[in-house]
Structures are given as C-alpha cells and as structure tokens.
N, C-alpha and C positions, 0 to 999 in steps of 0.2 A: 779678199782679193777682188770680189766683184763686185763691191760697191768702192773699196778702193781704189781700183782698176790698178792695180800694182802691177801688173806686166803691160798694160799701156804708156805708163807713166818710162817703165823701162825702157819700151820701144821707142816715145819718142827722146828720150838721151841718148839712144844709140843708133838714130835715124841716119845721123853725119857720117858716123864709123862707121857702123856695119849696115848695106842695103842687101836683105839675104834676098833671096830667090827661092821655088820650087818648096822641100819641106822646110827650107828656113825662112821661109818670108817673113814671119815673124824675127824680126833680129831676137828679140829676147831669149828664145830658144838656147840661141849661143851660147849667148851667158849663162845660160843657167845650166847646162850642163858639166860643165865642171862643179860649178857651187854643190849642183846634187851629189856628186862623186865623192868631192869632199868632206861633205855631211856623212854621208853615209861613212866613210872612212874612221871618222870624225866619233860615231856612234857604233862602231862595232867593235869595239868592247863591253858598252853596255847591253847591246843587245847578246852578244854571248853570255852575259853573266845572267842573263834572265831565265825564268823556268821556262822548259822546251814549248808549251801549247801557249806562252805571252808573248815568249818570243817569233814567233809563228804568226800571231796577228799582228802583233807589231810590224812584221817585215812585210804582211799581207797587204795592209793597211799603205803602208809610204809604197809599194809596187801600184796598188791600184791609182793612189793618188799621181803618181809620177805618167804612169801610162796612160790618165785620164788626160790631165793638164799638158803635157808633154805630146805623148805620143799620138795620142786624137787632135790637138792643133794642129801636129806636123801633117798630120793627114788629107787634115781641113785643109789646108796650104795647098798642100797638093792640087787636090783637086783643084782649089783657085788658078794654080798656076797652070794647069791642063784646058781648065774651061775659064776664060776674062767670064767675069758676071753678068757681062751685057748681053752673053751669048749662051745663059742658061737656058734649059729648057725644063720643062716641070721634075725631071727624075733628077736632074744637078741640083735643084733646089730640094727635091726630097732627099739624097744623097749628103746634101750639105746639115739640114735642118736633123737628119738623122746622130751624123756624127758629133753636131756641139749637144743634141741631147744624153751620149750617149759621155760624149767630155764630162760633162757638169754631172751627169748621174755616177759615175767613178768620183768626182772628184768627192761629192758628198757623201757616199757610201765609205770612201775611204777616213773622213774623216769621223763617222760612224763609229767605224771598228775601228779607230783608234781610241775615239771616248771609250769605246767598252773594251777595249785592249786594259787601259789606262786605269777602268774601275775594275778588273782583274788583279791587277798586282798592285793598288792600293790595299784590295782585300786580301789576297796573296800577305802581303805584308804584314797585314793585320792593325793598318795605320790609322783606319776609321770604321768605325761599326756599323756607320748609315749604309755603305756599300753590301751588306747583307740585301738589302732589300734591290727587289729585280735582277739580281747576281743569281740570285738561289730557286730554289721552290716554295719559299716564304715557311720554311721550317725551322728556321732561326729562333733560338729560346726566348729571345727579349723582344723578337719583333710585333708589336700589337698589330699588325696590319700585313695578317699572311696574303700570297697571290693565289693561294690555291686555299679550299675547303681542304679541310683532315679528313683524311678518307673514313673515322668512325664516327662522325656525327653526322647527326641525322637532318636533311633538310628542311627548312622550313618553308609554309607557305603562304 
C-alpha cells in the first residue's frame, strides 16, 4: 500500500463522489468499511475452524491492522479538521507526527503476527518441515541448525 499508495489512488476516484469531512476526510475510509465487514464475514468460518491460539493471532493481527490504517487515519483527520495546518503549533505537529507513527507501526506489526500467525498453522498442519525452524526451540530432530545450545554440551572456547 505505501509504495503503491493504494488508498490515494482511491481517494482520488472518489474525490467527485464523496468530499468526507472531520474523521472522514479521507473519502476512502467510506469505502472501505464496509469491504472490511464483509471480509471479515467473508472469513469467519475459516477462522472458526482454526485451532483456538491461530485463531486468536489471526483475529489479533486483521484488529491491529484495521485500527492502525483505519482508526489512527480517522484520527489523524481529526485532528486536521480541528487544527487547518497553517495553524499548527509545535505540539499539532508532534500530535500529528506521533499518530502516523503510531498508524504505520500497527500496521506493520499486524502484518508480523500475521506472517507468524500463518507459519503457525502451516506447521500446525504439518504442511512443510522448514517451519520448524524459528517456530520451536530448535529441538527439532532433523533440524541441523538449532536456535538454542542443548543444555548437556559443554561450551566451547
């Protein structure tokens, strides 16, 4: 999304139709709240049939990402619409600068613990073997490359 600018590209298609205001000054917001509703609708059967601790970062994961990109824009907005930019003073600009780090750090956490959500129930499954490794405590019987020394050999130096 941020090198594609995928929600700019939205904004301006819906510049003509929708001029939001306040937490929606981003039009895109609009749209995309339903699309997330539906997703989610969309995927909750999958997500019930998953074991309870996948499905738990699974849901962690789309919650953070959704509240990063979503709910810290609307925020960001906000504030825009409270304070025009021209009439920032140093603590609007730290206020502002705070929340898009605070956006973009959800948004990439969430997709974090989605990758490790995801190499959960590949290995859960039992679908690939290389997912032992960084999953576990490198105790794995085939894996030549433990994360951890066996606690009965002796160090070297």
């Amino acid at each position: 999304d941020e090198i594609a600018t995928f929600r700019e590209s939205i904004a301006e298609v819906l510049y003509p139709v929708i001029n939001g205001s306040g937490v929606f000054r981003h039009n895109w917001v609009i749209l995309m709240l339903p699309i997330v509703l539906l997703t989610a609708i969309f995927y909750i059967r999958f997500l019930v049939s998953l074991p309870r601790r996948i499905r738990q970062l699974f849901t962690a994961s789309g919650v953070m990402f959704v509240v990063g990109a979503m709910g810290f824009e609307m925020a960001t907005d906000q504030i825009k619409t409270l304070h025009p930019k021209e009439e920032w003073q140093m603590e609007q600009r730290l206020i502002h600068l705070a929340f898009t780090h605070i956006e973009e750090l959800l948004e990439m956490a969430a997709v974090s613990l989605l990758l490790y959500a995801v190499l959960k129930y590949i290995r859960h499954q039992k679908l690939l073997d290389f997912c032992q490794i960084g999953l576990s405590d490198g105790a794995a019987p085939d894996n030549p490359y433990p994360l951890t020394e066996p606690a009965s050999s002796p160090r070297t130096k």
